[in-house]
C-alpha positions as CSV (number, residue, x, y, z in Angstrom):
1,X,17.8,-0.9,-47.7
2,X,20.7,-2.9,-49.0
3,X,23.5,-4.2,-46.7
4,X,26.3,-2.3,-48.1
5,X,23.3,0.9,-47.7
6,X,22.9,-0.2,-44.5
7,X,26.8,-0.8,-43.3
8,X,27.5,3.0,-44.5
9,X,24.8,4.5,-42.8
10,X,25.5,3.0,-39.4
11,X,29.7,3.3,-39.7
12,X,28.7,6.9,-40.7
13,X,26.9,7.5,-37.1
14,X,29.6,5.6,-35.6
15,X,32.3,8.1,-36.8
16,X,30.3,11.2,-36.0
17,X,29.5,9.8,-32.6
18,X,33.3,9.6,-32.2
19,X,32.8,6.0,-31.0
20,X,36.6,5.2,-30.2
21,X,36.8,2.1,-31.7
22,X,35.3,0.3,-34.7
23,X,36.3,-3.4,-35.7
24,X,35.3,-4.0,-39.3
25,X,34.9,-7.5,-39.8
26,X,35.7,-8.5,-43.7
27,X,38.1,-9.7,-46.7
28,X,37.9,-7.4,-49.0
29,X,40.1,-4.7,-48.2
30,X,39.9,-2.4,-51.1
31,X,36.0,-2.2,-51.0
32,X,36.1,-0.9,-47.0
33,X,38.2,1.4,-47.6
34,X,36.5,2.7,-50.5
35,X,33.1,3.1,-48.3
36,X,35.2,4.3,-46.1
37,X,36.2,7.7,-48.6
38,X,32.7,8.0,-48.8
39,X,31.9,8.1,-45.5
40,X,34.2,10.7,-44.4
41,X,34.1,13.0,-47.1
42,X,31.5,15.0,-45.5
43,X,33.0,14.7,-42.4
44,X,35.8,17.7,-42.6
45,X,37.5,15.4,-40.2
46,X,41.6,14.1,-40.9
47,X,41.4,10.3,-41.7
48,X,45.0,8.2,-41.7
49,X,45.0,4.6,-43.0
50,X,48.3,2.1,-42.6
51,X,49.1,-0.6,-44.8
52,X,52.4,-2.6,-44.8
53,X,53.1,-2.0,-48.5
54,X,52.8,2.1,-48.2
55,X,52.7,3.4,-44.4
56,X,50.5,5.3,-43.5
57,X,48.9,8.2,-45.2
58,X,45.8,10.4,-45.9
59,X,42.6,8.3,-46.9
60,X,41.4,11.2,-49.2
61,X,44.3,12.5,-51.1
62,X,46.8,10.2,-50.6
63,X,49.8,12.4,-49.0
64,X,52.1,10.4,-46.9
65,X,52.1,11.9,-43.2
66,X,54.5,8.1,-42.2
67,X,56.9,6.0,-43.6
68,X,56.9,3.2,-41.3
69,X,55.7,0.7,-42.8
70,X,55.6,-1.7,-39.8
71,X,52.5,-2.2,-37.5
72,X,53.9,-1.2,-34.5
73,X,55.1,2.0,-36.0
74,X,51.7,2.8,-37.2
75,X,49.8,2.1,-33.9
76,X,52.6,4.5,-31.7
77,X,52.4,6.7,-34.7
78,X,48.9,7.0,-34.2
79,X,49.2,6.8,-30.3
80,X,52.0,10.2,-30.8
81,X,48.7,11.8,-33.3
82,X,45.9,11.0,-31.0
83,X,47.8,13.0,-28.2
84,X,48.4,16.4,-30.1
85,X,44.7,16.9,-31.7
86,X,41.3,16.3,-31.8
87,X,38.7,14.5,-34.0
88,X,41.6,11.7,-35.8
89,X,40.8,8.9,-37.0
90,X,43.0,6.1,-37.9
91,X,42.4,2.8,-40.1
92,X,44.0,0.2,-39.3
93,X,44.5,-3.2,-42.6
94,X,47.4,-5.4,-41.5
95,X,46.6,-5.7,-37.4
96,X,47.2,-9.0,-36.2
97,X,47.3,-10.8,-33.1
98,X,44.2,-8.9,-31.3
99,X,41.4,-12.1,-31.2
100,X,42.8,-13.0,-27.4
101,X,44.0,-11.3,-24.8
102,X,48.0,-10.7,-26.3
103,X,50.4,-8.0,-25.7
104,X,49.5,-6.9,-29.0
105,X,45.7,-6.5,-28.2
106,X,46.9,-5.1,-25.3
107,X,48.4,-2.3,-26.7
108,X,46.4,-1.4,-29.4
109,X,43.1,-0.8,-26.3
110,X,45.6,1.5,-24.5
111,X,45.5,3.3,-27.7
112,X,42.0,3.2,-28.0
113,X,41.6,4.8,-24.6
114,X,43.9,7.5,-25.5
115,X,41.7,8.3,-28.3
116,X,38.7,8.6,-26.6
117,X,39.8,11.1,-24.5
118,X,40.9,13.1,-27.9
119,X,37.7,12.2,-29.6
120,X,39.1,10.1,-32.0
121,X,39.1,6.6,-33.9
122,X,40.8,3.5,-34.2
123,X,39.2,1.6,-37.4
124,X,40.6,-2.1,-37.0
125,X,39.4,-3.8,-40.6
126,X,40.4,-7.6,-39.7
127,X,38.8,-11.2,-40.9
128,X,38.9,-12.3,-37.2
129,X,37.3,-11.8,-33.8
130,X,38.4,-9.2,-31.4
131,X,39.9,-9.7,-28.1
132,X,36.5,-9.4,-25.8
133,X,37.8,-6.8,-23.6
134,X,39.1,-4.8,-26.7
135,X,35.9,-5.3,-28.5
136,X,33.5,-3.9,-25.9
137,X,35.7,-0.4,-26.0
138,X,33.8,0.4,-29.4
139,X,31.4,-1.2,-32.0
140,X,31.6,-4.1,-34.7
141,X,30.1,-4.3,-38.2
142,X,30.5,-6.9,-40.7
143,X,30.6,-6.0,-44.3
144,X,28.9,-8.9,-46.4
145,X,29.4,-9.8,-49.8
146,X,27.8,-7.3,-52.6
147,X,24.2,-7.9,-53.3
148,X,22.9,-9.1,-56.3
149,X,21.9,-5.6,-57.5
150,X,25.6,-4.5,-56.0
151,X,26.8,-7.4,-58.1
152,X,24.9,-6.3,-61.2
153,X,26.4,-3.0,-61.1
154,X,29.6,-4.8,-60.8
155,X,29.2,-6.4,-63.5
156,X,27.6,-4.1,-66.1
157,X,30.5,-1.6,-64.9
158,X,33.1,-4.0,-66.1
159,X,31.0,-4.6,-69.3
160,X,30.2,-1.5,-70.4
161,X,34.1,-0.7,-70.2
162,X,34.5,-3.0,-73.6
163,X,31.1,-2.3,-75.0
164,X,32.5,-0.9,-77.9
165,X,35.6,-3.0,-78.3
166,X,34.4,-6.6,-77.9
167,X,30.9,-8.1,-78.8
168,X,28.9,-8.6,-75.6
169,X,25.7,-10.8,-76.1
170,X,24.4,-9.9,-72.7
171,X,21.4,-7.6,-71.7
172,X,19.8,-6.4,-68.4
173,X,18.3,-9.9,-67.8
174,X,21.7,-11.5,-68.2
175,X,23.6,-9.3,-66.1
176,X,20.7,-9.9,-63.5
177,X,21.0,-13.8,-63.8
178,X,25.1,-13.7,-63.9
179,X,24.8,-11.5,-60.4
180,X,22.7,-14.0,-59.1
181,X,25.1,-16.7,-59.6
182,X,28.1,-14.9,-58.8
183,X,26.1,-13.5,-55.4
184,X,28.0,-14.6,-52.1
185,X,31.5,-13.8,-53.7
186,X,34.0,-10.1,-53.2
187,X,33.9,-7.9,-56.0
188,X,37.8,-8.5,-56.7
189,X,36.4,-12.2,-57.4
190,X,33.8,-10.6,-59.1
191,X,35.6,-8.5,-61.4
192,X,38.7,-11.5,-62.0
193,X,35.9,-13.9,-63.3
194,X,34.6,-11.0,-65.4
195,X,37.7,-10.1,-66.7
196,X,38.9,-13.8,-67.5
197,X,35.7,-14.3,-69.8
198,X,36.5,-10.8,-71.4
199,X,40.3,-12.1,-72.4
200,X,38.3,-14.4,-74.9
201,X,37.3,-11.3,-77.1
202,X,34.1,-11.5,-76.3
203,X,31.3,-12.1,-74.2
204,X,28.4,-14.6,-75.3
205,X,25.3,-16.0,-73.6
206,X,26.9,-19.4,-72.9
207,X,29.3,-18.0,-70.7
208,X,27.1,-18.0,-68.2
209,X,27.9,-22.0,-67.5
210,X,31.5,-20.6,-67.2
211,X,30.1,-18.1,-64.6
212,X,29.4,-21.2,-62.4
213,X,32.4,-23.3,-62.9
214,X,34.6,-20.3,-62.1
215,X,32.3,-19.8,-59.1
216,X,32.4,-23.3,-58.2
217,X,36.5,-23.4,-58.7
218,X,36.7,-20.2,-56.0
219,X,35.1,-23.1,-53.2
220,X,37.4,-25.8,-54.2
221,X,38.8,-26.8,-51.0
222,X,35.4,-25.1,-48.3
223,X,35.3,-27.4,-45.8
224,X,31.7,-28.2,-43.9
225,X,30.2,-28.9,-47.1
226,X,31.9,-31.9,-49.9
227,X,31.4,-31.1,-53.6
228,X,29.7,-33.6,-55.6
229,X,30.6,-34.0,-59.5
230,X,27.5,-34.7,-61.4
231,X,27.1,-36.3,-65.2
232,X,24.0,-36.1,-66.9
233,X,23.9,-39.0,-69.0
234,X,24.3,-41.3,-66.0
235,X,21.5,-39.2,-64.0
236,X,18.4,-40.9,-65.5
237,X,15.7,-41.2,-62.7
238,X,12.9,-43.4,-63.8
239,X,9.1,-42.8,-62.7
240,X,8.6,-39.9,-60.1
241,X,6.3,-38.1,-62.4
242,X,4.5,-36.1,-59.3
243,X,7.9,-35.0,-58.6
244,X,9.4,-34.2,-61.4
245,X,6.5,-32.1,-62.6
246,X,7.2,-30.3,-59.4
247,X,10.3,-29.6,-60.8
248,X,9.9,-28.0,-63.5
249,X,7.1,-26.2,-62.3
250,X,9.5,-24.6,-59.7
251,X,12.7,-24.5,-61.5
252,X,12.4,-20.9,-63.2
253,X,11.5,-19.6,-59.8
254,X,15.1,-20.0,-58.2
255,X,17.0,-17.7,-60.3
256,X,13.3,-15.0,-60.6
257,X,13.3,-11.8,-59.0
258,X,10.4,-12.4,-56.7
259,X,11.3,-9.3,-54.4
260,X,8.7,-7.3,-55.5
261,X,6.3,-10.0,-55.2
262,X,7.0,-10.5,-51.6
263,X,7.8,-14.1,-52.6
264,X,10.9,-16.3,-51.2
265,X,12.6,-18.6,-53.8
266,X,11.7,-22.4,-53.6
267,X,13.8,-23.8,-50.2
268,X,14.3,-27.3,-51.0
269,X,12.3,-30.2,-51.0
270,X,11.9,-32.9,-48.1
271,X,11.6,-36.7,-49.9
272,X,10.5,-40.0,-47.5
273,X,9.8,-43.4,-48.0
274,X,10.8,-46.5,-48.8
275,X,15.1,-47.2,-48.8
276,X,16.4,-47.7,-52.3
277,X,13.9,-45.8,-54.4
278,X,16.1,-43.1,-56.0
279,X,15.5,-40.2,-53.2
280,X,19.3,-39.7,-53.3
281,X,19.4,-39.9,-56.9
282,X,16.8,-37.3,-57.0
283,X,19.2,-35.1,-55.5
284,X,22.2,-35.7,-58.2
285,X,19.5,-35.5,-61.2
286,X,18.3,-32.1,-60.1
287,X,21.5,-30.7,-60.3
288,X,22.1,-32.3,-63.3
289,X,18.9,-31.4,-64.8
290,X,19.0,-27.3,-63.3
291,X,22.7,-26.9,-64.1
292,X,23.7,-26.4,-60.6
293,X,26.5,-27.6,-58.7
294,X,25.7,-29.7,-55.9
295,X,26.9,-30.1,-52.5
296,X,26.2,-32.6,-49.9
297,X,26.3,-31.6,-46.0
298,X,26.8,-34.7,-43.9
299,X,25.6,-34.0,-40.1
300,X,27.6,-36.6,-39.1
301,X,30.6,-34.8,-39.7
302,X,29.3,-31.3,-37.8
303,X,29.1,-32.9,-34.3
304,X,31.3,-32.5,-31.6
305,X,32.6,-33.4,-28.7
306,X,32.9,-29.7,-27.0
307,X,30.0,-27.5,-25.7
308,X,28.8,-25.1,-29.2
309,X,31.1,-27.0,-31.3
310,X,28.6,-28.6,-33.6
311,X,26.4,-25.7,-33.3
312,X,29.6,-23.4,-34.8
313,X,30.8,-26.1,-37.4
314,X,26.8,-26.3,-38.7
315,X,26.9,-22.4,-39.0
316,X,30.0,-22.3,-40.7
317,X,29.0,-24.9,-43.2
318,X,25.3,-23.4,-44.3
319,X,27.5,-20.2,-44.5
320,X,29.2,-21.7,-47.1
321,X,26.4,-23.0,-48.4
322,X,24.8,-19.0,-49.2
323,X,28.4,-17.8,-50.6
324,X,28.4,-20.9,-53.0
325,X,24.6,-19.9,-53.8
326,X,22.7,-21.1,-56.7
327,X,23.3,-24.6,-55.8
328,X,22.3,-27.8,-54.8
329,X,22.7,-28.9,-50.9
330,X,22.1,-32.2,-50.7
331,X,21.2,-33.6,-47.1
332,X,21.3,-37.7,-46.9
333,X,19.8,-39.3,-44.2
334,X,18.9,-35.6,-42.3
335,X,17.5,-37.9,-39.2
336,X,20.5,-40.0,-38.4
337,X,22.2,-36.2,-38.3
338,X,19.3,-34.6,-36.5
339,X,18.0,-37.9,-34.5
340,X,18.4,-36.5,-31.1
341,X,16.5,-34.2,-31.1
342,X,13.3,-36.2,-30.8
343,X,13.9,-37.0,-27.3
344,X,15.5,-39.6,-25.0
345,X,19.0,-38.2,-26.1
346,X,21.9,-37.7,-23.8
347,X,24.0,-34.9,-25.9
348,X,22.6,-32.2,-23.6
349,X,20.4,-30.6,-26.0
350,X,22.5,-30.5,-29.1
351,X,20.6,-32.0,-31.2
352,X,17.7,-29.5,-31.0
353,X,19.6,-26.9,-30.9
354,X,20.9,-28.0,-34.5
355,X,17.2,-28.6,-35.5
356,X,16.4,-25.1,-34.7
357,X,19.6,-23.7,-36.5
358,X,19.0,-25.3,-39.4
359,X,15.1,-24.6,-39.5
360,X,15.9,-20.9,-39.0
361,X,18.8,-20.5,-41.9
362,X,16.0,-22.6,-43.7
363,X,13.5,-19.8,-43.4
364,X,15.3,-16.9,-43.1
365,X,18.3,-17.6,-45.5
366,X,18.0,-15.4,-48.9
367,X,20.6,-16.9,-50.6
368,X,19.2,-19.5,-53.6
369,X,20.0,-22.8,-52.0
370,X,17.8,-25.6,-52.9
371,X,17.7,-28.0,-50.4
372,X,17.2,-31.8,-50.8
373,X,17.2,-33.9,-47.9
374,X,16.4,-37.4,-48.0
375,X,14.9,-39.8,-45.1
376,X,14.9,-43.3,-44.6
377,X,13.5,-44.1,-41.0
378,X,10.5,-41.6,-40.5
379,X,9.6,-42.2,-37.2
380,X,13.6,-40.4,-36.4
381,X,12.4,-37.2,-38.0
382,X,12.1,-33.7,-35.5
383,X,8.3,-32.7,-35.8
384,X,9.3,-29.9,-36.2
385,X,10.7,-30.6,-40.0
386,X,7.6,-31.3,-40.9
387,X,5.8,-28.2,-40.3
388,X,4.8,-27.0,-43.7
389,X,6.5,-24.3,-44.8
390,X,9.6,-25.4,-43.7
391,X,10.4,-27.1,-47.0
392,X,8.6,-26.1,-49.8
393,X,7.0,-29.6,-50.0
394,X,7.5,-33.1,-48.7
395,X,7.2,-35.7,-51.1
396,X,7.4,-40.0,-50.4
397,X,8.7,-42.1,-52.6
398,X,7.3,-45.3,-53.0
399,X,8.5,-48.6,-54.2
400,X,7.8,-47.9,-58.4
401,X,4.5,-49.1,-60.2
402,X,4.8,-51.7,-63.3
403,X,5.1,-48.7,-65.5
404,X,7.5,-46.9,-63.7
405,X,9.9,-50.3,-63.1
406,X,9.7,-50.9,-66.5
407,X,11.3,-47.6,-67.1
408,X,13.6,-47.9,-65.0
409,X,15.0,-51.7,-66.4
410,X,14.9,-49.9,-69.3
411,X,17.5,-46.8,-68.4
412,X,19.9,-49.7,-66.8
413,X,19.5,-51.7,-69.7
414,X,20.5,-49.1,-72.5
415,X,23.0,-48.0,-70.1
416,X,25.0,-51.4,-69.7
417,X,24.2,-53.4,-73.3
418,X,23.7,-50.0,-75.3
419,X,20.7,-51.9,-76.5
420,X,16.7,-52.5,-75.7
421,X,15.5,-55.6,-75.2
422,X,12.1,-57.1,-76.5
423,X,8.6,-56.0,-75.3
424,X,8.1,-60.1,-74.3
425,X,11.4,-60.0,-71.7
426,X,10.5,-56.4,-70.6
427,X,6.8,-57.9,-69.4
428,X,8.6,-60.7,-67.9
429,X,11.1,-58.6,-66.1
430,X,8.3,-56.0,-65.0
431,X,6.0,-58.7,-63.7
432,X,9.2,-61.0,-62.1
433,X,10.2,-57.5,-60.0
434,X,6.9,-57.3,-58.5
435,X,8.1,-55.3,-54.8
436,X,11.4,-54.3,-56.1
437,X,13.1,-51.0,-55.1
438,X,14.8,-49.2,-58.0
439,X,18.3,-50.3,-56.0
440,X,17.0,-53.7,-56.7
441,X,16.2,-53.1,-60.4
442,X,19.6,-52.1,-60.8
443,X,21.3,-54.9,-59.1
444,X,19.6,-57.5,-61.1
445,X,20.4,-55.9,-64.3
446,X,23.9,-54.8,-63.1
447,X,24.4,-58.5,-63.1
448,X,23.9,-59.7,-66.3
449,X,25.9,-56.6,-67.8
450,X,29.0,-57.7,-65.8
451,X,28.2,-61.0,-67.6
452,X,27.8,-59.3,-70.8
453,X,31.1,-57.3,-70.1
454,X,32.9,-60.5,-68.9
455,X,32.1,-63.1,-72.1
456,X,30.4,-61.0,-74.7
457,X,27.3,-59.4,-75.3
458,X,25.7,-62.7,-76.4
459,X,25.8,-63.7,-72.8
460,X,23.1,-61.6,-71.8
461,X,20.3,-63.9,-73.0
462,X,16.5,-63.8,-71.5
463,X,17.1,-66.9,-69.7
464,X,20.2,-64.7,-67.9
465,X,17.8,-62.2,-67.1
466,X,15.0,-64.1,-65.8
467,X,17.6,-65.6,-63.3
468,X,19.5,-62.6,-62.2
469,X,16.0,-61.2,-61.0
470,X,15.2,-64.4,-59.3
471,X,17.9,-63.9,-57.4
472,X,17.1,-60.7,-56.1
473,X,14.9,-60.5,-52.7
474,X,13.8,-56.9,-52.1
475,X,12.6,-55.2,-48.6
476,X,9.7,-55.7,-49.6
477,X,9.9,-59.4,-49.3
478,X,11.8,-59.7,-46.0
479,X,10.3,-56.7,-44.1
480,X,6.3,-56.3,-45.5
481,X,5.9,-54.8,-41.8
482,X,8.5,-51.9,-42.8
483,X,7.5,-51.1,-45.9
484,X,3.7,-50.6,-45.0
485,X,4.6,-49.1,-42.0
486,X,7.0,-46.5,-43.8
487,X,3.7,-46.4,-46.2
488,X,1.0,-45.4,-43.6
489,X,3.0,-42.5,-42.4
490,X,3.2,-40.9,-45.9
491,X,-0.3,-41.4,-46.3
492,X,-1.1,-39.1,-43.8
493,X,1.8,-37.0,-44.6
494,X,3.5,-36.5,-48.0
495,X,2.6,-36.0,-51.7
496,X,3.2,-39.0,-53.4
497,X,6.5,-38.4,-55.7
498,X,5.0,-41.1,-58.6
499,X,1.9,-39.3,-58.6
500,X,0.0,-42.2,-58.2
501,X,-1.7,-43.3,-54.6
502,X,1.3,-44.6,-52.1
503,X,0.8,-48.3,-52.1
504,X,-0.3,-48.6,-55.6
505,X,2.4,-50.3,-56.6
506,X,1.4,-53.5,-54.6
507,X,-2.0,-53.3,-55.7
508,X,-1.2,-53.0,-59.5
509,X,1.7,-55.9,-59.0
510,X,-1.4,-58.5,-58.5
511,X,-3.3,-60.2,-60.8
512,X,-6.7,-59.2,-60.5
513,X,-9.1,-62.0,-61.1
514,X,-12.3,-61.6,-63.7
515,X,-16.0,-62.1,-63.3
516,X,-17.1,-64.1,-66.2
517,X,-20.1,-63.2,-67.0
């Protein structure tokens, strides 16, 4: 059963229970009142709805019964109704003022208790809460967002319209895949974004990037969640192989209908290990590389400093997260946000109670969010976010073998000089960066292309090379401890993100001496 299924059937027991009053919590207007028609139309029972631009008047039909326009007219209009018959309902779009306890809320629950003992209805449709005391007179419901088959009939609707009158490129599967990226939005948005690519004369297979930039323009200014703008061509990510075969292997599955299967879309990905080793970059590449727009959510801006204020602010931001849906959410450093919750913390249980938030939208959430979160210290992580099939997998990354640094110089060098450089300096570089992160790859070469920038690209000669990595000293130099430490726990842990054995890279960094024979 759908959601929208699901709302009708239980406002429709509602109204024939004659509950006496219902708050409707949602923006779009239009489409409640809509499911309302179709709700009461078997009925038989009279069904008045206000709205500041036309009074109020019949909700099947039309007919204008007052021409108040004004709130307050249409609530003692409705109070004067609710006294001289039976079985009324009366829907109420512009009510405001009614989330505390106000003269306004106030009034409206003496009307409420006048039409319960007439048997009839107020229908509040509002974006807000309700007043407590109002609220426990009647019922709530929440309308959400259409689904994606809701959406796909949206869609194909507003198609088939100009079937005949435009050329439309777009069949079943891509009126499927454009409802799943425009899932989480109204249908008014719906429908705009629809109509906007129709004012082009036609409607082609590439429009379906347009989808997502129009998507992505309606969550311009969400707060909870930042935007991050993405370029390919700067979004290179060298070695990872194990990972990025993951990828790919996993990357049609986000936008599949696996329903019938019984099967969840991929969740997100958890990556570990050593600092500086392109785990955030991972995060901006996938995007990059899937199309998606990413977001990042940064924990430290959710807490604060009053009781169920970080547990609201977390809520609101993952419910951003689902409307904005396919996307990337990228999660940095997800135990400095989440630290306290394993143990010795003094923020009275916050902390856990964020773990187990996030853990449950995590598993329960059906929106197509791909999660990557990234970690640095291990031992900070909540046991519990380990737990496999919390994220779909949890992968280390490891400082990069010979092969995979030697990619990586590589991608920073074409980048900066627009040029390779010989297979001689290459070895030299690869074997000088023995223990270097990727951050430290790209220091030392960052270097000599400010050099290059500064006096010419003659200046960036081998000999500038050689020095600039001597003058790098990675972590792995000042804190072996760290780094095997961080290494041990992945062992037991994590799939290595290289594909190769964690450690490997040390081992293959030394010379190995020969048995002559």
């Amino acid at each position: 059963m759908s959601d929208t299924t699901e709302f009708k059937a239980t406002l429709t027991r509602y109204l024939k229970a004659r509950i006496p009053f219902i708050s409707i919590r949602s923006a779009e207007r239009s489409r409640v009142l809509d499911l309302l028609r179709e709700v009461v139309a078997p009925l038989n029972a009279p069904v008045y709805v206000h709205t500041l631009s036309q009074g109020t008047r019949e909700l099947v039909g039309g007919r204008s019964v007052n021409e108040d326009r004004s709130v307050t007219g249409a609530v003692d209009f409705a109070s004067q109704q609710f006294a001289q018959r039976q079985n009324l309902s009366c829907v109420l779009t512009e009510v405001s003022d009614i989330e505390d306890d106000t003269a306004s809320a106030r009034h409206l629950l003496d009307v409420v208790m006048l039409a319960a003992e007439h048997s009839g209805v107020v229908v509040v449709i509002t974006t807000k809460p309700v007043w407590g005391q109002l609220q426990r007179a009647g019922m709530a419901l929440t309308l959400s967002a259409p689904t994606e088959d809701e959406m796909q009939a949206i869609i194909r609707e507003n198609l088939d319209a100009y079937r005949g009158h435009f050329p439309i490129e777009w069949d079943a599967d891509d009126e499927r895949r454009a409802a799943a990226i425009l899932a989480g939005i109204s249908r008014i948005e719906a429908e705009n974004i629809i109509a906007t690519l129709l004012a082009n004369g036609r409607i082609t297979k590439a429009d379906m990037v347009e989808l997502m930039h129009a998507k992505d323009r309606i969550f311009a200014d969400i707060s909870g969640i930042e935007r991050v703008s993405v370029r390919g061509n700067e979004l290179s990510v060298g070695g990872l192989g194990g990972l990025k075969a993951w990828l790919d292997k996993e990357r049609p599955l986000l936008t599949a209908d696996l329903r019938e299967r019984g099967i969840r879309p991929p969740r997100g990905v958890l990556l570990v290990g050593v600092p500086g080793c392109g785990k955030s970059l991972s995060a901006k590449a996938i995007a990059a590389s899937w199309s998606l727009p990413l977001y990042r959510l940064d924990l430290s801006t959710i807490h604060g400093q009053y009781l169920g204020q970080s547990e609201s602010r977390l809520k609101d931001a993952l419910a951003t997260a689902d409307h904005v849906s396919p996307c990337i959410l990228w999660i940095d450093e997800i135990e400095k946000g989440l630290a306290g919750a394993t143990g010795g913390s003094s923020d009275g249980g916050t902390s856990t109670r964020l773990v187990g938030q996030f853990l449950y939208w995590l598993q329960e959430a059906r929106a197509r969010v791909f999660v990557v979160a990234t970690a640095n210290d291990v031992s900070k992580l909540p046991p519990e976010l380990l737990r496999r099939g919390r994220f779909d997998e949890l992968f280390f990354v490891d400082l990069p073998t010979p092969v995979e640094r030697r990619e990586i110089i590589d991608i920073y060098v074409k980048r900066g000089l627009k040029q390779a450089q010989s297979d001689d300096l290459m070895d030299e570089l690869v074997e000088a960066s023995d223990g270097f992160a990727g951050s430290d790859l790209e220091a030392a070469v960052r270097e000599v292309v400010k050099e290059a920038y500064l006096n010419g690209d003659a200046a960036a000669t081998p000999d500038l090379f050689r020095q600039s990595f001597r003058n790098v000293v990675p972590l792995s130099k000042t804190a072996p401890e760290q780094i095997e430490s961080i290494r041990a726990w992945g062992r037991e842990r994590a799939v290595p993100a290289s594909g190769h054995p964690i450690g490997m890279a040390a081992v293959q960094g030394r010379p190995r001496r020969q048995v002559l024979g």
